[in-house]
N, CA, C and O of each residue as an XYZ file, in Angstrom:
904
protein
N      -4.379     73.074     63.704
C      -3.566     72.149     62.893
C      -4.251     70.775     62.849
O      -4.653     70.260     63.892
N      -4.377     70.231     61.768
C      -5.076     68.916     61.231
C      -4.070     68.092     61.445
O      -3.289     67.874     60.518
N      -3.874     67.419     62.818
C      -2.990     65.884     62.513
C      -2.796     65.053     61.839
O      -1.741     64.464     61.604
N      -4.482     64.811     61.183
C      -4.499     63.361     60.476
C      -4.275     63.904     58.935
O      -3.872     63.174     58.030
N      -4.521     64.964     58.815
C      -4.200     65.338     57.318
C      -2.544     65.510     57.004
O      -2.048     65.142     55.939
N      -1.763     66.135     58.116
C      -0.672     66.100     57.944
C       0.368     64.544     57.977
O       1.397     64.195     57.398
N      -0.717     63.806     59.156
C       0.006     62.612     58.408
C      -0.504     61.574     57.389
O       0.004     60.459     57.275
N      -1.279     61.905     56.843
C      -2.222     61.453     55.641
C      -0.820     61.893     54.267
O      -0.220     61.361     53.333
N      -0.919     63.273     55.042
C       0.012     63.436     53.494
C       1.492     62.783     53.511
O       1.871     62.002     52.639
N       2.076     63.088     54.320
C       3.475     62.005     54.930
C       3.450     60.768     54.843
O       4.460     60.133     55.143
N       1.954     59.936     54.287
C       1.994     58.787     53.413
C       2.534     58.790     52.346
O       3.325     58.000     51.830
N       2.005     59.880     51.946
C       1.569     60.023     50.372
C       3.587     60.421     49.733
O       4.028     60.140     48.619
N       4.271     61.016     50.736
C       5.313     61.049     50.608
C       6.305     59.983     50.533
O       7.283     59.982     49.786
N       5.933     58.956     51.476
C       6.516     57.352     51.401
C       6.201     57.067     50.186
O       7.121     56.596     49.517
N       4.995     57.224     49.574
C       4.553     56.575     48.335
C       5.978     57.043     47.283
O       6.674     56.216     46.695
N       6.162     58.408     47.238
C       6.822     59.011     46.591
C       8.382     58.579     46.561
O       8.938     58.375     45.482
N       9.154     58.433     47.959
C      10.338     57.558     48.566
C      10.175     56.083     47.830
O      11.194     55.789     47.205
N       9.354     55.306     47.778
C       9.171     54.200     47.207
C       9.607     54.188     45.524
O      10.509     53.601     44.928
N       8.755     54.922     45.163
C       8.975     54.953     43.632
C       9.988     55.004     43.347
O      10.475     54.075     42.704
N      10.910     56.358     43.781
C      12.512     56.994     43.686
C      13.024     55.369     44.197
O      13.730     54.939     43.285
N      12.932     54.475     45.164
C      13.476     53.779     45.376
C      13.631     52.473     44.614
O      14.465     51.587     44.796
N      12.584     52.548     43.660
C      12.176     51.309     42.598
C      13.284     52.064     41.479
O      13.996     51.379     40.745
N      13.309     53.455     41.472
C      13.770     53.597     40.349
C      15.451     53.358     40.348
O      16.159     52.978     39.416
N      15.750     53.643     41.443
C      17.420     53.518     42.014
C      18.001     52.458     41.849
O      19.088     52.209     41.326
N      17.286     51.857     42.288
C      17.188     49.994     42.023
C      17.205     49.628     40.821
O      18.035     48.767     40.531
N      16.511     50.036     39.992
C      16.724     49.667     38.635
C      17.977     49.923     37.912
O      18.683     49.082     37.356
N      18.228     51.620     38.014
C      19.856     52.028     37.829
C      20.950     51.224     38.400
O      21.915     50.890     37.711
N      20.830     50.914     39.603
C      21.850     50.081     40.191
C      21.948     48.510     39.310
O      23.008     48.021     38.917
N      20.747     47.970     39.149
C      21.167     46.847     38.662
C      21.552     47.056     36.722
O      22.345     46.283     36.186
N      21.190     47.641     36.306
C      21.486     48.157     34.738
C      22.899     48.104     35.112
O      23.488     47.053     34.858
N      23.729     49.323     35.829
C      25.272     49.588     35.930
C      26.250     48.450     36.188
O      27.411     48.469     35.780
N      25.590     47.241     37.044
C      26.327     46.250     37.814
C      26.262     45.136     36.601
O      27.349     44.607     36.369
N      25.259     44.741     35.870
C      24.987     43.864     34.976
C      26.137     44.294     33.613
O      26.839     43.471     33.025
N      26.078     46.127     33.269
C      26.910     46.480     32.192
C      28.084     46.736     32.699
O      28.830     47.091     31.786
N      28.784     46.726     34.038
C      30.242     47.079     33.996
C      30.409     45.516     34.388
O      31.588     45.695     34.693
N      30.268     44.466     34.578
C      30.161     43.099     34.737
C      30.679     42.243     33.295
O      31.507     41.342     33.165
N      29.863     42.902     32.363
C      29.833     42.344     30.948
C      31.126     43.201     30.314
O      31.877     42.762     29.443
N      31.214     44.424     30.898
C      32.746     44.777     30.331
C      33.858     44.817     30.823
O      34.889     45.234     30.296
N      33.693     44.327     31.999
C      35.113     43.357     32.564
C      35.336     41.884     32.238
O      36.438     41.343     32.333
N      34.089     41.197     31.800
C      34.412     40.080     31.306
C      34.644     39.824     29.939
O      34.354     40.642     29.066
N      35.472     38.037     29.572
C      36.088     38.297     27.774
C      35.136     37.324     27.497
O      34.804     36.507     28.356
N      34.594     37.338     26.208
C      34.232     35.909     26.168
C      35.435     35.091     25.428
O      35.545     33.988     25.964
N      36.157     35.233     24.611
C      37.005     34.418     24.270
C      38.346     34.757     24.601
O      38.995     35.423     23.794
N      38.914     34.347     25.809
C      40.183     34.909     26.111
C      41.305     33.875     25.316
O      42.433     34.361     25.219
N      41.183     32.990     24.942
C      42.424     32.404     24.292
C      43.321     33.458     23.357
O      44.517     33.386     23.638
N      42.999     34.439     22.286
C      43.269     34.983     21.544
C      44.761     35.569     22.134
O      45.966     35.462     21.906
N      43.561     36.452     23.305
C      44.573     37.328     23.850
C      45.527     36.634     25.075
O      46.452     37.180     25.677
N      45.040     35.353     25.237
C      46.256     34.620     26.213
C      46.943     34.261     25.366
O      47.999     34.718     25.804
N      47.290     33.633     24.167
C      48.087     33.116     23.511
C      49.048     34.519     22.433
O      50.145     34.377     21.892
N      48.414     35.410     22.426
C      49.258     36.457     22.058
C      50.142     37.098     23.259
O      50.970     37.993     23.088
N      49.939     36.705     24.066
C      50.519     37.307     25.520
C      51.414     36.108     25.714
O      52.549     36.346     26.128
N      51.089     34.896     25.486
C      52.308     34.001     25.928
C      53.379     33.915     24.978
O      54.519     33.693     25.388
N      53.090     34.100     23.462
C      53.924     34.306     22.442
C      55.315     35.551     22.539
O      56.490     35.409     22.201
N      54.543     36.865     23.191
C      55.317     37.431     23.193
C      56.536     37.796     24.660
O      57.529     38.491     24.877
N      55.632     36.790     25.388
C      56.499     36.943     26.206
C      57.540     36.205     26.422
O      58.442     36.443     27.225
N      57.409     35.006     25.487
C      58.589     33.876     25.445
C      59.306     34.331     24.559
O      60.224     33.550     24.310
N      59.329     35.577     23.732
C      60.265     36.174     22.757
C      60.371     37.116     23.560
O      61.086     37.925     22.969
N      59.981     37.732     25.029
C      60.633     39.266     25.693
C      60.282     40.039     24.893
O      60.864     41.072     25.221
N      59.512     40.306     23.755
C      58.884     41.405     24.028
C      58.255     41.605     24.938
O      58.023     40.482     25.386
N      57.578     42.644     25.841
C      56.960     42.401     26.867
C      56.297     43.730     26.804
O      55.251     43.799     27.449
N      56.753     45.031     26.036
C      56.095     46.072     25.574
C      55.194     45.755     24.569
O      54.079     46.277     24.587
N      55.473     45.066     23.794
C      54.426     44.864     22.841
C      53.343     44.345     23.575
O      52.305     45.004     23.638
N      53.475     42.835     24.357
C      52.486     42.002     25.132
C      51.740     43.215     26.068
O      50.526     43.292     25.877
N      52.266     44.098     26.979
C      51.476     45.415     27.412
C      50.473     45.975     26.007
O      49.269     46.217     26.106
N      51.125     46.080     24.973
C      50.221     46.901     24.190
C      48.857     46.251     23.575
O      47.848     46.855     23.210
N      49.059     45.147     23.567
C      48.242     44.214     23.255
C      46.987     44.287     24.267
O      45.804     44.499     24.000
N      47.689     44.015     25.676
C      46.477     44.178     26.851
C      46.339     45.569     26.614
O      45.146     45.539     26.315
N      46.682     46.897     26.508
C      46.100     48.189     26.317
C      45.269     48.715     24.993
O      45.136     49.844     24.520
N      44.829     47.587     24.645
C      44.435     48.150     22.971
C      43.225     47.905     23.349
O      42.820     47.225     24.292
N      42.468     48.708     22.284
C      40.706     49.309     22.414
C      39.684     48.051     22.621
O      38.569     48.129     23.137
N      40.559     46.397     21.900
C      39.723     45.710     21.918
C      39.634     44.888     23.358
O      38.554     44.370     23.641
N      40.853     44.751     24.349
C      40.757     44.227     25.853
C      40.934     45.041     26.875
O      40.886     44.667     28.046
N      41.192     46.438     26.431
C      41.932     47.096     27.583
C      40.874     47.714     29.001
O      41.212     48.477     29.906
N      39.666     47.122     28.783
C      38.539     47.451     29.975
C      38.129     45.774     30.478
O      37.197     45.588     31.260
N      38.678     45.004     30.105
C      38.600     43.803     30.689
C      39.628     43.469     32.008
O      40.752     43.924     32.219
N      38.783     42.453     32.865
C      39.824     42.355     33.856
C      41.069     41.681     33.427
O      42.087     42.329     33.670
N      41.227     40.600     32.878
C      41.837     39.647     32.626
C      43.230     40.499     31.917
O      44.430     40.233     31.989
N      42.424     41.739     31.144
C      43.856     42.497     30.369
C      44.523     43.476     31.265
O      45.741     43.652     31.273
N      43.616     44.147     32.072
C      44.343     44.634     32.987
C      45.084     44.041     33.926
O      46.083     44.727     34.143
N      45.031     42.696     34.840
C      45.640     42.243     35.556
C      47.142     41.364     34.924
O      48.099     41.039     35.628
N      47.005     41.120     33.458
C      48.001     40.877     32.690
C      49.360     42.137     32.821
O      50.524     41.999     33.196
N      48.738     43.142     32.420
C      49.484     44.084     31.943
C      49.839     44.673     33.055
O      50.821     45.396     32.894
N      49.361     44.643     34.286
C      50.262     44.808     35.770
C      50.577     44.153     36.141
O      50.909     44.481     37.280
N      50.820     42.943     35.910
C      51.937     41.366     35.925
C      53.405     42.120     34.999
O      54.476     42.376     35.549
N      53.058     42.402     33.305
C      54.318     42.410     33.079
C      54.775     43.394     33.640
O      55.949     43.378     34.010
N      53.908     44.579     33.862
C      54.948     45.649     34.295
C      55.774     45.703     35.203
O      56.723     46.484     35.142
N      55.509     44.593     36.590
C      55.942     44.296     37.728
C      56.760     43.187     37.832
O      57.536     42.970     38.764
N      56.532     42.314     36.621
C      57.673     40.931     36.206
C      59.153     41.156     36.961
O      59.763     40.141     37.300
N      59.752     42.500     37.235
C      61.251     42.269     37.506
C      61.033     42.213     39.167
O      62.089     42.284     39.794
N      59.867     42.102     39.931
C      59.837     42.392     41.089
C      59.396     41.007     42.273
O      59.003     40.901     43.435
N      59.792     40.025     41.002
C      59.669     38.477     41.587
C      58.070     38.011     41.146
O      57.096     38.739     40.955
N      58.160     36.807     41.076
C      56.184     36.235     40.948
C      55.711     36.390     42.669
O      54.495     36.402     42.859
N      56.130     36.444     43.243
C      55.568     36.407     44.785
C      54.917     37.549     44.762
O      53.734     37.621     45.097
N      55.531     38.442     44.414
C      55.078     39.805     44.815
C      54.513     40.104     43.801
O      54.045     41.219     44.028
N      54.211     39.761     42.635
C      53.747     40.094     41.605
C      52.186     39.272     41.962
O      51.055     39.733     42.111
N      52.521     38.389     41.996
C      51.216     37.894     42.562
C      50.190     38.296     43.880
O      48.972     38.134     43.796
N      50.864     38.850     45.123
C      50.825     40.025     45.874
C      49.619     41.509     45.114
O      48.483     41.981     45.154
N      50.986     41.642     44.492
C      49.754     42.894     43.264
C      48.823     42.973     42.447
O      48.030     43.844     42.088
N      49.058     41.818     42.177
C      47.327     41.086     40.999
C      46.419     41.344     41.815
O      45.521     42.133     41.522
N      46.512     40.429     43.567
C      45.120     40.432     43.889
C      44.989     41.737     44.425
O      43.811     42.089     44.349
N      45.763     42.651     44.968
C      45.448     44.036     45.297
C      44.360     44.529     43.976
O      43.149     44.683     44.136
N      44.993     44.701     42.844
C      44.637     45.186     41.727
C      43.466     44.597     41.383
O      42.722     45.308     40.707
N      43.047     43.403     41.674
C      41.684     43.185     41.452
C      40.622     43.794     42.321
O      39.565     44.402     42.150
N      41.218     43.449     43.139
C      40.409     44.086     44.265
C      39.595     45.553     44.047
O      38.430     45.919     43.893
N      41.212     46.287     44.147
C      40.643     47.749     44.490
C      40.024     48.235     42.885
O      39.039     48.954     42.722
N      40.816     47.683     41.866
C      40.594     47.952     39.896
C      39.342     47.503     39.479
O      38.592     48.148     38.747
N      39.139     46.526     39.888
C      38.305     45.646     39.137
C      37.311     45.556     39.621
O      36.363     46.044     39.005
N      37.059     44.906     40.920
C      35.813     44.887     41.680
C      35.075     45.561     43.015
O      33.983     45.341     43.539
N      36.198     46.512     43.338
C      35.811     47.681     43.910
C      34.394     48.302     43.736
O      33.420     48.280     44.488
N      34.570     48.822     42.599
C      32.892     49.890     41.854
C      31.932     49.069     42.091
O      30.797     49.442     42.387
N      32.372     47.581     41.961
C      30.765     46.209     41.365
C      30.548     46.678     42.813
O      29.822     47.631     43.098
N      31.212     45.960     43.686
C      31.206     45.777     45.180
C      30.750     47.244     45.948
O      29.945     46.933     46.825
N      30.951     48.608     45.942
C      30.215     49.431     46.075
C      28.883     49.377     45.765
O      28.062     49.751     46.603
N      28.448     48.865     44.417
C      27.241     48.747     43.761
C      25.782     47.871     44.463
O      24.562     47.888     44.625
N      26.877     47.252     44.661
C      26.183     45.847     45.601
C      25.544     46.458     46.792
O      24.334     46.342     46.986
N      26.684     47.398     47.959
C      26.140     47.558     49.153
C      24.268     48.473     48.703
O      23.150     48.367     49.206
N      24.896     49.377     47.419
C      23.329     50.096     47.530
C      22.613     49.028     47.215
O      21.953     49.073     48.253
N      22.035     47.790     46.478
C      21.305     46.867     46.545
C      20.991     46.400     47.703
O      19.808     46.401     48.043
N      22.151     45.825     48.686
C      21.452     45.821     50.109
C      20.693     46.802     50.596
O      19.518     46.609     50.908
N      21.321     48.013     50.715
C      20.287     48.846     51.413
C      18.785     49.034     50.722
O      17.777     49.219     51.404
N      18.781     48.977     49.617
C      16.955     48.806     49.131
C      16.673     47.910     49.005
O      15.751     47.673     48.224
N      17.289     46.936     49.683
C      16.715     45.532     50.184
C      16.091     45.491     51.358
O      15.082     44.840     51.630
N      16.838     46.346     52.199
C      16.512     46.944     53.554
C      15.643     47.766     53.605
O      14.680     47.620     54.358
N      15.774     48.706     52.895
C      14.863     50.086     52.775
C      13.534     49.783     52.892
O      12.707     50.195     53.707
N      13.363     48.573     51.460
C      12.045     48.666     50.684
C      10.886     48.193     51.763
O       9.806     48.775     51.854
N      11.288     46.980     52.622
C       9.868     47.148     53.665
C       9.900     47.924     55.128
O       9.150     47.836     56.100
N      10.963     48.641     54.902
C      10.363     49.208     56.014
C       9.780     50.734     55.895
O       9.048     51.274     56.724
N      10.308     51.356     54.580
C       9.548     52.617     53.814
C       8.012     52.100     53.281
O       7.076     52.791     52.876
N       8.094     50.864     53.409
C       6.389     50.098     52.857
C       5.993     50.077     53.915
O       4.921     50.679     53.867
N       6.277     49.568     55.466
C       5.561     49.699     56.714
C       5.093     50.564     57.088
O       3.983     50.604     57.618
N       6.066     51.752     56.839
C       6.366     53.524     57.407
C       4.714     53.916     57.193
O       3.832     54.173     58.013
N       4.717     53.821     55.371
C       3.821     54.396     54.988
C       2.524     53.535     54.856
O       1.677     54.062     54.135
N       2.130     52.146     55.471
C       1.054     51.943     55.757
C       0.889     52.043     57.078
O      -0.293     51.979     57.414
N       1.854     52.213     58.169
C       1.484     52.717     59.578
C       0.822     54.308     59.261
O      -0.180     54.704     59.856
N       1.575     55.161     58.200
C       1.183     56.759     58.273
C      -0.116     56.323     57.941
O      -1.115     56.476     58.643
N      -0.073     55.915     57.122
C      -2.063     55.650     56.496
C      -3.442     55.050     57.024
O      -4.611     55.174     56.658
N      -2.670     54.204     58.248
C      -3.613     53.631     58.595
C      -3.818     54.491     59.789
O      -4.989     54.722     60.090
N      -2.794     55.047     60.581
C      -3.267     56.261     60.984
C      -3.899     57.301     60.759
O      -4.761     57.554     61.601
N      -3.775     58.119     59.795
C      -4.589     58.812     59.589
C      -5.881     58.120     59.420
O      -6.565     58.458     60.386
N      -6.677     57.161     58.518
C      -7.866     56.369     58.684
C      -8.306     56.347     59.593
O      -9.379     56.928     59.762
N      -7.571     55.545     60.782
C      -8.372     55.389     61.679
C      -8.598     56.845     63.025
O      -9.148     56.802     64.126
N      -7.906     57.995     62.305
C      -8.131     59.460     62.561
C      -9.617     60.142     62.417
O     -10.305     60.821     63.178
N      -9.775     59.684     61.195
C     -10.656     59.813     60.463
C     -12.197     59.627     60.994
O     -13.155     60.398     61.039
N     -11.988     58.123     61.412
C     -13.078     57.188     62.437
C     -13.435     57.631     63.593
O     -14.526     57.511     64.148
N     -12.119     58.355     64.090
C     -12.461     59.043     65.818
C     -12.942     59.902     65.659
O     -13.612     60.244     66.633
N     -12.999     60.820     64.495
C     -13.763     62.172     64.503
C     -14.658     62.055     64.523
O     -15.190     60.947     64.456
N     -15.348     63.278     64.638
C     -16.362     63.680     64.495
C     -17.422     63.607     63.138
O     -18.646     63.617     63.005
N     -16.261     63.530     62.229
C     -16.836     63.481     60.999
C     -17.692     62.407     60.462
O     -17.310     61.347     60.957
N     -18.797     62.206     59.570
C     -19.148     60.785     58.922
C     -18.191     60.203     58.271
O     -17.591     60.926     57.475
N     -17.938     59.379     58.338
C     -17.267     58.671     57.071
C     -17.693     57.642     56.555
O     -18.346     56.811     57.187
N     -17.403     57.540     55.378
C     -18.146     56.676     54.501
C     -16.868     55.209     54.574
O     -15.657     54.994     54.637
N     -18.333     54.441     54.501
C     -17.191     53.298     54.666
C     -16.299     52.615     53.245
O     -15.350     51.831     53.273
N     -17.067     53.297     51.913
C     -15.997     52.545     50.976
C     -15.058     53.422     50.906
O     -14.166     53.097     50.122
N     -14.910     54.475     51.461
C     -13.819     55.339     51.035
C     -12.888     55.249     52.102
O     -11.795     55.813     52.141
N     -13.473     54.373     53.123
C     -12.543     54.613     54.613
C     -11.532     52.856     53.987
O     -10.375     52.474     54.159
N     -12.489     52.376     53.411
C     -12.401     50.930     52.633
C     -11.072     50.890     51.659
O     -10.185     50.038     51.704
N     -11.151     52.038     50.752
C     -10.256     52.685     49.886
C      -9.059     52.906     50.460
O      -8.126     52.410     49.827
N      -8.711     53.590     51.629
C      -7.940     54.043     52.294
C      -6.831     52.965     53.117
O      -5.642     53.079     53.417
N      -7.570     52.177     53.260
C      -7.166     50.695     54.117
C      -6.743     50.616     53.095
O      -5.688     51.234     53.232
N      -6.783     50.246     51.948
C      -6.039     48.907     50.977
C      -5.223     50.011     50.233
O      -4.211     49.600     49.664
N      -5.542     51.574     50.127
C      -4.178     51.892     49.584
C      -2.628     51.806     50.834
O      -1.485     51.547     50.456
N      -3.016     52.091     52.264
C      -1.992     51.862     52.867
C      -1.297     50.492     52.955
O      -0.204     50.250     53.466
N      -2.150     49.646     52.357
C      -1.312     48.257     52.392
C      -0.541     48.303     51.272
O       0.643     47.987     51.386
N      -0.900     48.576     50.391
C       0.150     48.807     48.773
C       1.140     49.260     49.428
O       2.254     48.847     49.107
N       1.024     50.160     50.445
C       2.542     50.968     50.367
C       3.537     49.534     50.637
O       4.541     49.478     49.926
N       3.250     48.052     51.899
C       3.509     47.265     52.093
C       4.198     46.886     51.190
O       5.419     46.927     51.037
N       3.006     46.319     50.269
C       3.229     45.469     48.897
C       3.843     45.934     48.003
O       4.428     45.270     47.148
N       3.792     47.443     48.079
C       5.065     47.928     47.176
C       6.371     47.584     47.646
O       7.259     47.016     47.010
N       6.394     48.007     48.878
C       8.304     48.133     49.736
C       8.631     46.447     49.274
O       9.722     46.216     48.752
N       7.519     45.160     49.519
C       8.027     44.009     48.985
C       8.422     44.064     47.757
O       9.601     43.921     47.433
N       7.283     44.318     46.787
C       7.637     44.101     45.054
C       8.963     44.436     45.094
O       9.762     43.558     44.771
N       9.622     46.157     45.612
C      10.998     46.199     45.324
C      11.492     45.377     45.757
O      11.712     44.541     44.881
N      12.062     44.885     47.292
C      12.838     44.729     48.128
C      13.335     43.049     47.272
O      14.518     42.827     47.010
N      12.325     42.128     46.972
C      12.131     40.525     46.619
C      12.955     40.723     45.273
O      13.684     39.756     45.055
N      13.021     41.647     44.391
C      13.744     41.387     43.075
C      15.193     41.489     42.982
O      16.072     40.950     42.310
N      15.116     42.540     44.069
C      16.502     43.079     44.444
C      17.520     42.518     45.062
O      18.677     42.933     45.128
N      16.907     41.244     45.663
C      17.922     40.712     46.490
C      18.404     39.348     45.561
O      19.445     38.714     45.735
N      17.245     39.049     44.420
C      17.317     38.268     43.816
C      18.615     38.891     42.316
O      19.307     38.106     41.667
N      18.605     40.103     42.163
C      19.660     40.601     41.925
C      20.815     40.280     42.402
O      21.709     39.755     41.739
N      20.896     40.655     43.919
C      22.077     40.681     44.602
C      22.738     39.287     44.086
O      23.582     39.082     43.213
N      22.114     38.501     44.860
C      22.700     36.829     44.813
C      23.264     36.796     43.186
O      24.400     36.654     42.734
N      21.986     36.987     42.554
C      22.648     36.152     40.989
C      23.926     37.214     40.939
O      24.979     36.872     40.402
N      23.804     38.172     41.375
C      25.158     39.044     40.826
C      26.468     38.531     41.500
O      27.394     38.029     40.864
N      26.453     38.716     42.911
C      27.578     37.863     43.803
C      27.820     36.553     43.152
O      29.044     36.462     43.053
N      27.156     35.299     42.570
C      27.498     33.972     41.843
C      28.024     34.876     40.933
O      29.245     34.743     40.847
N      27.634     35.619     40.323
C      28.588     36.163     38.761
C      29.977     36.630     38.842
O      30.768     36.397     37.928
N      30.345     37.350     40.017
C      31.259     37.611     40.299
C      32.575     37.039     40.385
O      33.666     37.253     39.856
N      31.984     36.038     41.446
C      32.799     34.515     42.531
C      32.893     34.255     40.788
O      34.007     34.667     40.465
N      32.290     33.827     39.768
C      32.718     32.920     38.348
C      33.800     34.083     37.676
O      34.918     33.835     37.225
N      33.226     35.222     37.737
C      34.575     35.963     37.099
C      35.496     36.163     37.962
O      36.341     36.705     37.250
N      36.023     36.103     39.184
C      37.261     35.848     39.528
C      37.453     34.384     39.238
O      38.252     34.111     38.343
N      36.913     33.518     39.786
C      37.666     32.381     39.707
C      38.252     32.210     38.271
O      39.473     32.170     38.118
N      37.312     32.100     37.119
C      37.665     32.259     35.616
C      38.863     33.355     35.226
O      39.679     32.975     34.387
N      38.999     34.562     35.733
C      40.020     35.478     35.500
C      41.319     35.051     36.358
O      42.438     35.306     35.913
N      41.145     34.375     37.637
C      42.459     33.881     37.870
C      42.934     32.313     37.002
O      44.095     32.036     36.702
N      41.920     31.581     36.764
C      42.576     30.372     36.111
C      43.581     30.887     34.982
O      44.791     30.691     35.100
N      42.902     31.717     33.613
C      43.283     32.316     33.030
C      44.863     33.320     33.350
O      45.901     33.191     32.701
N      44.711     34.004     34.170
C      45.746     34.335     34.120
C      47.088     33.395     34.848
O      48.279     33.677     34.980
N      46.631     32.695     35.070
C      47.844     31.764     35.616
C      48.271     30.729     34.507
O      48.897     29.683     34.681
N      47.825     31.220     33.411
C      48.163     30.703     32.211
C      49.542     31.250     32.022
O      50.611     30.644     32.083
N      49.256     32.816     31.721
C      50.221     33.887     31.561
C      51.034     33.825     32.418
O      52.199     33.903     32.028
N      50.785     33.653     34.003
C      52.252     33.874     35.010
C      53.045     32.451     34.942
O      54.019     32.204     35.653
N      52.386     31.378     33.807
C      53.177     29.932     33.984
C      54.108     30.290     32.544
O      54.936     29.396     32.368
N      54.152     31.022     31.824
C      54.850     31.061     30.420
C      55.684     32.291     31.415
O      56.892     32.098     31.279
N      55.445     33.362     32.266
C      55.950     34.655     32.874
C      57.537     33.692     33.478
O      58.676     33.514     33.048
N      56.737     33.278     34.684
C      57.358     32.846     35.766
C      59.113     31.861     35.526
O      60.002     31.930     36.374
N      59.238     31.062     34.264
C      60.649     30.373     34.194
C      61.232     31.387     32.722
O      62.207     30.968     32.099
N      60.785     32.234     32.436
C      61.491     33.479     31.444
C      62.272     34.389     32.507
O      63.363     34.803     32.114
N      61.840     34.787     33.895
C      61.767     35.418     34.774
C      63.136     35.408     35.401
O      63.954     36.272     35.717
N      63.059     33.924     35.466
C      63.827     32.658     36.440
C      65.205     32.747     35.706
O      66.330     32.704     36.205
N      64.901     32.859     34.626
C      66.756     32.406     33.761
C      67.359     33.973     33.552
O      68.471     34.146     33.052
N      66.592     34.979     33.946
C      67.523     36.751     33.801
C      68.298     36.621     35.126
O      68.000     36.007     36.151
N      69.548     37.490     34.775
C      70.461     37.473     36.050
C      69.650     38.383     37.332
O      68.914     39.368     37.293
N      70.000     37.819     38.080
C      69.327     38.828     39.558
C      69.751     40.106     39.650
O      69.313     40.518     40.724
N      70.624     41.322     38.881
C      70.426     42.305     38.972
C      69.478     43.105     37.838
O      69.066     44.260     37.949
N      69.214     42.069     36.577
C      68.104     42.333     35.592
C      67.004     42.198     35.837
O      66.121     42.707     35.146
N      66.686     41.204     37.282
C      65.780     40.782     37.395
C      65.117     41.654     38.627
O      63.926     41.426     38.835
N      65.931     42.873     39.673
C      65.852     43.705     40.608
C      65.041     44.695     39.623
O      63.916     45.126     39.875
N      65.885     45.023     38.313
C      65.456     46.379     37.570
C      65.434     46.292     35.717
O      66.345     46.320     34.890
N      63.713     46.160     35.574
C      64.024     45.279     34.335
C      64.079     46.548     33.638
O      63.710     47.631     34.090
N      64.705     46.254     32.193
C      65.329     47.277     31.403
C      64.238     48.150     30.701
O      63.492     47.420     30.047
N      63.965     49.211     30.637
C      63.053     50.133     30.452
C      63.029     50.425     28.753
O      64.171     50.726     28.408
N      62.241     50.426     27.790
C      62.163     50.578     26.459
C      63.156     51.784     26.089
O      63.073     52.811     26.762
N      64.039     51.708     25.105
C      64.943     52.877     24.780
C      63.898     53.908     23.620
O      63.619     53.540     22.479
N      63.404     55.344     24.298
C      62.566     55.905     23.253
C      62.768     55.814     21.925
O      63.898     55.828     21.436
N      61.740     55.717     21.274
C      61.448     56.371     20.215
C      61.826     57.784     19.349
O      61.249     58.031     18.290
């Protein structure tokens, strides 16, 4: 059994781990950048001011339908609306209680999963780059103890491809984290921006709320079908 060939090739396999790992990385940040952009509005007035309209007239099914329609209904801002009114008869305390649950686990759950795999090929990337210039430079200097001649530009060759493996695990690891961050600032701006916003809605919610009698206000009245 050839030691140095077997771990010659168990470089060549890091090399392979690397790539898959550049490529993961890339998927991860594509998904986090596009479910990011479709939780956020760019012009929420529209749909805040159609939401405060109808809720100072009690419709409040319609104002749901509004947040469920094709054009907001994958945004945060419409979803955390539309589990405000549904929960309106259950006090603003507790309604407010359920927003931030609902952001949490609704909204930024998936991003926040997304994120941890960015750490880890943040982590990954130099030490699958070390792995495989320790395998390489081992075998090389395998190479040297033998018996065999070796030529020195090819032993030359061998040295500087095991350092790539290095310089690869960096190239990934440095973009990725530079991902991470700008993504976490993006985040921290879409909550903070999605709660200002909706505290638009729970300030038109909250004294409509206030003037129903307290047993309307235990169990609010359910739409009579269609």
């Amino acid at each position: 059994m050839n030691v140095t060939r077997i771990i010659d090739s168990f470089g060549y396999v890091i090399y392979g781990a690397l790539v898959f790992l550049a490529i993961w990385g890339a998927y991860i940040a594509i998904l986090l950048y596009r479910t990011l952009r479709k939780k956020s509005i760019r012009d929420p007035e529209p749909l805040i001011l159609q939401v405060q309209e109808l809720c100072q007239a009690r419709r409040f099914d319609a104002a749901m339908s509004v947040c469920q329609s094709p054009t907001y209904w994958h945004t945060a801002l419409a979803q955390l609306i539309a589990v405000a009114i549904k929960n309106r008869g259950k006090g603003m305390g507790k309604v407010k209680q359920l927003l931030v649950t609902e952001f949490h686990t609704e909204v930024v759950a998936d991003m926040e999963n997304r994120l941890g795999s960015v750490s880890t090929i943040v982590r990954m990337g130099p030490l699958l780059g070390l792995l495989g210039t320790v395998a390489s430079m081992i075998a090389a200097f395998g190479r040297i103890g033998s018996s065999e001649k070796v030529n020195p530009n090819a032993l030359a060759s061998d040295i500087s491809l095991a350092l790539w493996a290095t310089g690869a695990g960096l190239l990934i690891a440095n973009p990725m984290m530079l991902v991470g961050n700008d993504f976490h600032a993006r985040l921290r701006r879409l909550r903070d921006r999605t709660e200002r916003q909706l505290q638009e809605v729970l300030d038109v919610m909250e004294p409509i709320e206030a003037q129903r009698p307290a047993a309307d206000r235990a169990a609010p009245k359910q739409s009579a079908p269609r």
